[in-house]
C-alpha positions in Angstrom: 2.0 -19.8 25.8 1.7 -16.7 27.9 3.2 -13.6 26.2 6.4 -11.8 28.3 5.5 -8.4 28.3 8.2 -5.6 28.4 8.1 -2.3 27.4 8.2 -0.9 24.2 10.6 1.9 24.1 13.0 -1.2 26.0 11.6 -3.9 23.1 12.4 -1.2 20.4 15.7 -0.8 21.4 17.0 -4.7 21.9 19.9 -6.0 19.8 19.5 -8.5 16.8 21.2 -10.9 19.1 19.0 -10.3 22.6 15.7 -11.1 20.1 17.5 -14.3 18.9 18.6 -15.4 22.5 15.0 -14.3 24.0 13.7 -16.7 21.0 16.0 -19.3 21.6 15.5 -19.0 25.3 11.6 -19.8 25.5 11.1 -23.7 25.5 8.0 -23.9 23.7 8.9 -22.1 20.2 10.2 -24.6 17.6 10.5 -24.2 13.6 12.3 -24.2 10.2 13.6 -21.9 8.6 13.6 -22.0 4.5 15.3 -19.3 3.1 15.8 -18.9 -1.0 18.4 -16.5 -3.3 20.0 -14.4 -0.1 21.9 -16.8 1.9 20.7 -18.1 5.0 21.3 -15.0 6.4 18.2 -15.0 9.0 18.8 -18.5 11.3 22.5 -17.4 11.3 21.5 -14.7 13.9 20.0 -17.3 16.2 22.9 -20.0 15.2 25.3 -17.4 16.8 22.9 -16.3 19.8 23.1 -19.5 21.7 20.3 -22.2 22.7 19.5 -22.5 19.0 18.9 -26.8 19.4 15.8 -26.1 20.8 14.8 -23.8 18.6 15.6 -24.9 15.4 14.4 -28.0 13.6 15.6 -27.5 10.5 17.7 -25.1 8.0 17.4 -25.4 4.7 18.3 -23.3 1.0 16.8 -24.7 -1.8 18.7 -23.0 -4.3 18.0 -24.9 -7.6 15.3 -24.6 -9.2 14.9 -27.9 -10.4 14.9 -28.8 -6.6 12.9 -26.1 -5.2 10.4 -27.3 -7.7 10.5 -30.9 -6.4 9.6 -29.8 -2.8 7.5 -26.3 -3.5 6.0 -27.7 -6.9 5.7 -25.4 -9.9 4.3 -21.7 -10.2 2.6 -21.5 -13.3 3.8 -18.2 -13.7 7.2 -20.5 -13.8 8.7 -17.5 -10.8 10.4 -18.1 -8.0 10.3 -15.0 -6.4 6.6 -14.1 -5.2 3.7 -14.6 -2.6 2.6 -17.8 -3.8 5.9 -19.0 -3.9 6.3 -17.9 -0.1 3.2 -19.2 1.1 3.6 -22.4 -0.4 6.9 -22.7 1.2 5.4 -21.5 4.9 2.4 -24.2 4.6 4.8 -27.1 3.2 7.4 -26.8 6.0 4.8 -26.2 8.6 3.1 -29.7 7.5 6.5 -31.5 7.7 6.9 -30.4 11.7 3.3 -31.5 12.0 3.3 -35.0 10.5 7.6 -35.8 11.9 6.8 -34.9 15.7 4.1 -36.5 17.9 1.8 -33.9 19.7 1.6 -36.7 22.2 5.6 -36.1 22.8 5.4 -32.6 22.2 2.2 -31.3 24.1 3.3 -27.7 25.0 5.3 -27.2 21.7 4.1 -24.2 19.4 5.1 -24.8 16.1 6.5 -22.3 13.4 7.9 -22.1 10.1 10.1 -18.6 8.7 10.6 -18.6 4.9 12.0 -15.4 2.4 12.2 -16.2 -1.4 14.5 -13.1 -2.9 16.8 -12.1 -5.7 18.9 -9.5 -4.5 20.8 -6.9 -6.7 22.0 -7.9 -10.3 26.1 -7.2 -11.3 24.9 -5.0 -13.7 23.3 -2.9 -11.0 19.9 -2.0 -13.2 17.2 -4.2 -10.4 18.3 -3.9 -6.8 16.7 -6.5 -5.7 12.8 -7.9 -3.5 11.7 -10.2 -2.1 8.7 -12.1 0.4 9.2 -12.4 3.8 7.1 -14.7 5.8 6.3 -16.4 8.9 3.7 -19.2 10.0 3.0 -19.6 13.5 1.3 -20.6 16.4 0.7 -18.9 19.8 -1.4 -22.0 21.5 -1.0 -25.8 20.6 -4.3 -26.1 20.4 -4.7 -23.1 18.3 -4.5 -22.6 14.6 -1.9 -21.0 12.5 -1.2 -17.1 12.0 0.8 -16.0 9.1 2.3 -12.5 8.4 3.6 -12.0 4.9 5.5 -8.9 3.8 7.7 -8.2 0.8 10.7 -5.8 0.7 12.4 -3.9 -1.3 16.1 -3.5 -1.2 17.6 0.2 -1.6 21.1 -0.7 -0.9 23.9 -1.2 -4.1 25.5 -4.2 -2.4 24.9 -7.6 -2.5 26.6 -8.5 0.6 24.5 -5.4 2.6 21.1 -6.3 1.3 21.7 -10.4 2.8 22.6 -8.4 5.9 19.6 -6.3 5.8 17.4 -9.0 5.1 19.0 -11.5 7.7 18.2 -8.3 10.6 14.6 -8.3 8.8 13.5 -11.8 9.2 15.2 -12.3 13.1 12.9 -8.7 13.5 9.8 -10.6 12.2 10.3 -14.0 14.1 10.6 -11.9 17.6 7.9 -9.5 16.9 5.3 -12.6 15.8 5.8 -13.9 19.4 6.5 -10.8 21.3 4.4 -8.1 20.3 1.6 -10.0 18.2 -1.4 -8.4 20.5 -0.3 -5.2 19.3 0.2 -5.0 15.2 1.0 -1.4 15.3 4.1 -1.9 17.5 5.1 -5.3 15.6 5.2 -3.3 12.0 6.9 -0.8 13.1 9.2 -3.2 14.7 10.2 -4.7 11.3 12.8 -2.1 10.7 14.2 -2.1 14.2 18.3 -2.1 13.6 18.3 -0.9 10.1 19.6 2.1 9.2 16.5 4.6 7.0 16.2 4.3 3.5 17.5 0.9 3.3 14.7 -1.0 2.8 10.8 -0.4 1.8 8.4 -2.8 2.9 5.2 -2.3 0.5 3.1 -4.6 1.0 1.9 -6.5 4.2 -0.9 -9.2 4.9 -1.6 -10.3 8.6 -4.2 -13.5 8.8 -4.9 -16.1 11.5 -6.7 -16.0 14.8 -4.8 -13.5 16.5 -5.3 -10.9 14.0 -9.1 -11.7 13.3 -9.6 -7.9 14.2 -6.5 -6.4 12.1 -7.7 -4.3 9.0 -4.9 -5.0 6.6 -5.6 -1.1 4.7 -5.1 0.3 8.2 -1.8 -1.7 8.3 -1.0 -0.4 4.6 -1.8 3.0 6.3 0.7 2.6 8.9 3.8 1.8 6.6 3.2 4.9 5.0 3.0 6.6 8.3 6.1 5.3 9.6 8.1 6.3 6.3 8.3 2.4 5.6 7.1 3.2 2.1 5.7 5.9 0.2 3.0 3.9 -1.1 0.1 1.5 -0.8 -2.7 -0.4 -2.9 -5.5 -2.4 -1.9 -8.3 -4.0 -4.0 -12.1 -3.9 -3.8 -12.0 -7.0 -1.8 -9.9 -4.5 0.6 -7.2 -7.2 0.5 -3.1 -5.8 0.4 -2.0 -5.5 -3.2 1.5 -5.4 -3.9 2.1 -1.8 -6.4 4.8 -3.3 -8.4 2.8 -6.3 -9.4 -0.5 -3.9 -10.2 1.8 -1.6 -12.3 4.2 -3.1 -14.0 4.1 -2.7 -17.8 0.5 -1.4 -17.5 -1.2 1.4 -19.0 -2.6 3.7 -15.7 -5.1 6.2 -15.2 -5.2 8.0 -11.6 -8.0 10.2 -10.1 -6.9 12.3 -7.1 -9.1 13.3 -4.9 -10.1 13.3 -1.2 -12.6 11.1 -1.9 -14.7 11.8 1.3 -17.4 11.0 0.2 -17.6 9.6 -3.7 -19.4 12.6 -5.2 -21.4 12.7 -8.5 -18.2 14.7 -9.5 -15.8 12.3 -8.8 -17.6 9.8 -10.4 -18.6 11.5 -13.7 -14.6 12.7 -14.2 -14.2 8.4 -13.7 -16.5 7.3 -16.1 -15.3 10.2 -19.2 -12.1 10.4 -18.4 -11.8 6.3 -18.8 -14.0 6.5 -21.7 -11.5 9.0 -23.2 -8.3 6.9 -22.3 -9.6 3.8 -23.5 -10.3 5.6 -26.8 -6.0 6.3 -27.2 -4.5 3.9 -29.5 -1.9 3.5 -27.6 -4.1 2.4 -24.5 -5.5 -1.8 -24.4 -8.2 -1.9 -22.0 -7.6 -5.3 -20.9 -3.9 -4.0 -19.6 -5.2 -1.2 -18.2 -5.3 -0.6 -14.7 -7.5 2.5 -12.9 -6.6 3.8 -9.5 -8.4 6.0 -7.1 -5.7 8.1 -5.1 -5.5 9.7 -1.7 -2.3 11.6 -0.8 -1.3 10.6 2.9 -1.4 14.9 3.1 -4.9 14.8 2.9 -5.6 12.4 4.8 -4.1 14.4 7.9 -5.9 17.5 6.5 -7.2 18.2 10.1 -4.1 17.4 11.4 -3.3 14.1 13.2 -5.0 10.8 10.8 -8.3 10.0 11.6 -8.2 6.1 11.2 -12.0 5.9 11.3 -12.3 8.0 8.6 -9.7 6.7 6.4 -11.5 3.5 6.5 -14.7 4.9 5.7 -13.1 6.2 2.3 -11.7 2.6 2.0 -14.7 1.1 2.7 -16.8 3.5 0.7 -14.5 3.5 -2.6 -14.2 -0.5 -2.2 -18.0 -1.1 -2.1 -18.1 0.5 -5.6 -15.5 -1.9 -7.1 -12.4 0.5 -7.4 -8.4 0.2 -6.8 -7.2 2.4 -4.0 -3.9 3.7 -3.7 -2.5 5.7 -0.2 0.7 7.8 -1.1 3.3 10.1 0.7 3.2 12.1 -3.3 1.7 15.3 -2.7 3.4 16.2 -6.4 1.8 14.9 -9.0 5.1 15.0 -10.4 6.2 12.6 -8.0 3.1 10.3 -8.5 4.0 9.8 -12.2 7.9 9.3 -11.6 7.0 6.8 -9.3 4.3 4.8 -12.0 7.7 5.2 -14.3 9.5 2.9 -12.3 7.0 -0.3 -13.2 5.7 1.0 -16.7 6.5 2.9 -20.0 2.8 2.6 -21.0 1.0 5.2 -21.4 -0.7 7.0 -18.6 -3.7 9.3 -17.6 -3.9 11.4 -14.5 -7.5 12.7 -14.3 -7.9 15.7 -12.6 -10.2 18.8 -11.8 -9.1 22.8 -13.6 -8.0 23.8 -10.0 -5.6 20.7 -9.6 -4.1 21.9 -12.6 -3.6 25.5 -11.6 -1.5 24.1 -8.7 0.7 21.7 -11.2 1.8 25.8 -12.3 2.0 26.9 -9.1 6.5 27.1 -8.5 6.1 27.4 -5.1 5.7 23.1 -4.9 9.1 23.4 -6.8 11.2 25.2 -4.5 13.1 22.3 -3.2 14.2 20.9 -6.7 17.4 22.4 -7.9 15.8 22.8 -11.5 12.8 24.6 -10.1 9.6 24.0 -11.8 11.6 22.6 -15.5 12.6 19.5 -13.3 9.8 19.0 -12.3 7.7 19.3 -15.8 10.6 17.1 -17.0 9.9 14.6 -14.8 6.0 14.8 -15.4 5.7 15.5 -19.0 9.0 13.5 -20.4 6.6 10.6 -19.5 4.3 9.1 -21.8 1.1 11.4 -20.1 -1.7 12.4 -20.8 -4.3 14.7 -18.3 -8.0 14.7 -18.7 -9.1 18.0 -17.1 -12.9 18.5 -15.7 -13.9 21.8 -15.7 -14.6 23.7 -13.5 -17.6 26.6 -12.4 -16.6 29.7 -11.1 -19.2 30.3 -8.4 -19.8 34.0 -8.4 -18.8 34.9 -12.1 -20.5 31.3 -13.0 -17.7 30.8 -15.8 -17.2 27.0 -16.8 -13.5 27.4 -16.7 -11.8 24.9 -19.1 -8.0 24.6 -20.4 -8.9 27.1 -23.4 -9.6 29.5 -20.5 -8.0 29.1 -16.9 -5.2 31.5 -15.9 -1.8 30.6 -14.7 1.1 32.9 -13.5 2.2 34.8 -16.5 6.0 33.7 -16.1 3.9 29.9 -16.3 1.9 31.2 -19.6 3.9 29.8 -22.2 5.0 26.3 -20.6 1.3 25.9 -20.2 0.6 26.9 -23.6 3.8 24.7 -25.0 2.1 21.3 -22.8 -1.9 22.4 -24.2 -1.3 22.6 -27.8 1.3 19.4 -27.7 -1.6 17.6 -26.3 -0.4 16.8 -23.2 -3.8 18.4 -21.7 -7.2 17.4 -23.2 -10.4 18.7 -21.9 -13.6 16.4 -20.6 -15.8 17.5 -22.7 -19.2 15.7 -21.7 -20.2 16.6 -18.3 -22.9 17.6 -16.4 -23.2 21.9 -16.2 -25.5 21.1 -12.6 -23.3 19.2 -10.8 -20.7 21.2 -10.9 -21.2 22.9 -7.7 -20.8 19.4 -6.0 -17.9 19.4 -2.8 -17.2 16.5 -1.4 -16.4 18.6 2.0 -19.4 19.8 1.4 -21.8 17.0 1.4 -19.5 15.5 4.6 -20.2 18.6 6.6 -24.2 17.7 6.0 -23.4 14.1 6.5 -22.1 15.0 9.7 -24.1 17.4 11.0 -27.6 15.7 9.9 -28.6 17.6 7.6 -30.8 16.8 4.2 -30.0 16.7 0.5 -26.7 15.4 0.5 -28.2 12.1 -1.0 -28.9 13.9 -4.1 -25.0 14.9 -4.3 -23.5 11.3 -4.5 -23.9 8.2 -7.0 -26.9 6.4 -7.2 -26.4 3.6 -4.3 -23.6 5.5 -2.5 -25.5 6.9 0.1 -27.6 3.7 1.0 -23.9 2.1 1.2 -23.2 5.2 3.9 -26.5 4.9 5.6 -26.1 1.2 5.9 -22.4 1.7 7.2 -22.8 4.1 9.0 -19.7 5.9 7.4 -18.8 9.5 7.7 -20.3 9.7 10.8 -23.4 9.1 9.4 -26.8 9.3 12.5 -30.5 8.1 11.7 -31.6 9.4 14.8 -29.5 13.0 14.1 -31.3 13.4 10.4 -34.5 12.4 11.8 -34.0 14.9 14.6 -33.6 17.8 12.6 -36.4 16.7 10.0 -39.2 16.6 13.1 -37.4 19.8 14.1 -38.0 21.1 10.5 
């Protein structure tokens, strides 16, 4: 089927009911839609567009469990409402279309199958609701299946308004799978298209299949932060989509900031002891713990506009050693731990370097919070937290600056001395006196410019991983230029 192109700023604009229609309208599109816990609020948008017998092979709400399990089969996680759950239901339905109609009948017919699994928000108003979002579909007869997964997150305090939200969601994703599929960037963003901000967060986002062979699901992850779809994003050394909620929930965490570009000696070291030294908390189980490597969407656009190359070479870089990676839109650290405290009362860890700290006491990042900087150590330290601080070296005094030492504003003095001796603050005591001059801006700047010795600066095996990448900009021929011209 040849794709109707339009423009986009036209496309962005179009009515629930136009997508329906212009769905409805094209001869060779035919599906089911299976829809669980909301209502079958998605097919009733192209129900009430028109041409829907075409369109539509089946509706269908399996509601009770005991049914649901009869068609789905059973999770062993015995839940209802996740990605397995979805993808069972988008691969089930699809097979049904496949063996009922003959191919011989239907030669021009590309098949699809919508599904959502949800729980919306409870009477008591404590969980507002998620949920997956799916769709399985073809673009070619002859061609194998695509599938785009999502899930959501519902902001709104009605019932009746999340249904709605997620009906406008799914007829969004249908349209956008067959309409603007050769361009992923345009079809997220097109998820949200007639629903109002701060309704919704989508989190989490998988695209597989034929057409999107080329789609790098981190840079999609990237994207929904971008377009204020979410404020933040995980993905696992396999540099498959993880969803945060599932990663987090109930777990004990420990995050490392950092920019990350590229893995230093530093970084690593403050990993390894400051891990060591969470693990070593009673009230920490290693087996339930779960470490994250951080970047804040702010430094990521550092130099301005974001570099998608370069984000990718962090990705790719941090991946290769085995670690968690987590995007956000919390330049607070505040905000970072508030956010944890929505999935977990565990303990948690932030692992961080003495200047990092100094900035946690800096009020001017409180200015927009009506309790100033109180509301914001409230929210920070009210939390079951620790911080493992790395030291630091002052380069022209060359002072180790530690927490028995570093200076903060002296209306700061004694919160910082209330948070130290409470042991909210504990010091990495094992380190390594010279690597402490190690930057990671400065070993990209020698990276990039060809330069030599920045190989002694990073891991063991890191900067074989870069050469071999070529990440960071990395050039043979540049560093062997200036080593003949040396």
């Amino acid at each position: 089927m040849k794709r109707i192109k339009g423009d986009r700023e036209l496309e962005h604009v179009l009515s629930i009911r136009h997508k329906s229609l212009r769905v409805n309208l094209n001869e060779h599109i035919y599906g089911t839609f299976a829809e669980i816990g909301a209502g079958q609020e998605t097919v009733r948008h192209f129900f009430r567009a028109g041409g829907a017998s075409g369109t539509i092979a089946k509706a269908m709400s399996a509601y009770d469990k005991d049914f649901s399990d009869a068609i789905y089969g059973i999770e062993t996680d015995r839940r209802y409402v996740t990605e397995s759950r979805l993808r069972k239901m988008l691969r089930h339905e699809v097979e049904l279309i496949e063996d009922r109609l003959s191919r011989d009948k239907h030669p021009n017919k590309i098949f699809f199958s919508y599904a959502n699994t949800v729980t919306t928000i409870d009477f008591a108003k404590n969980f507002k609701g998620h949920g997956w979002v799916g769709i399985r579909f073809q673009m070619d007869a002859l061609e194998d299946y695509n599938e785009i997964v999502l899930h959501v997150r519902f902001k709104q305090t009605d019932s009746k308004l999340q249904q709605e939200t997620l009906g406008i969601l799914g007829a969004n994703l249908i349209y956008g799978a067959f309409y603007l599929n050769d361009s992923p960037k345009d079809l997220l963003k097109s998820f949200t298209d007639n629903i109002e901000n701060d309704t919704i967060e989508i989190d989490m986002v998988d695209f597989s299949g034929p057409r999107f062979m080329y789609v790098d699901n981190r840079l999609m992850s990237l994207h929904l932060l971008k377009n204020g779809m979410t404020n933040a994003v995980m993905f696992g050394p396999d540099g498959n989509n993880l969803l945060p909620a599932q990663q987090l929930y109930k777990k004990n965490i420990l995050a490392l900031r950092g920019s990350f570009r590229p893995v230093t000696r530093v970084n690593m070291e403050m990993y390894e002891e400051s891990k060591r030294m969470f693990f070593l908390d009673k009230r920490v189980t290693e087996k339930n713990t779960n470490v994250i490597f951080e970047i804040t969407l702010a430094n990521l656009r550092s130099e301005g506009k974001i570099n998608e190359r370069d984000f990718l070479d962090r990705a790719e870089l941090l991946c290769s050693l085995g670690q968690t990676v987590m995007i956000t839109n919390f330049q607070e650290y505040y905000k970072l731990v508030d956010y944890f405290s929505e999935f977990t009362k565990a303990r948690m860890g932030l692992a961080m370097g003495v200047y990092n700290l100094i900035q946690i006491f800096d009020e001017k990042y409180y200015r927009d919070l009506s309790g100033g900087v109180l509301e914001a150590f409230g929210k920070l330290f009210y939390k079951d937290l620790k911080i493992y601080l790395y030291p630091l070296k002052d380069l022209e005094s060359g002072e180790i600056i530690t927490s028995a030492n570093l200076k903060v504003h002296p209306r700061m003095k004694e919160l910082y001395k209330y948070f130290k001796f409470n042991g909210r603050i504990v010091d990495i005591t094992k380190y390594d006196p010279d690597i402490l001059e190690i930057f990671s801006r400065k070993a990209f700047k020698m990276i990039v410019s060809g330069q030599n010795g920045w190989e002694e600066m990073l891991p063991e095996g890191v900067a074989n991983i870069i050469k071999d990448k070529r990440l960071f900009g990395y050039s043979k021929r540049k560093h062997e230029t200036r080593k003949k011209a040396k």
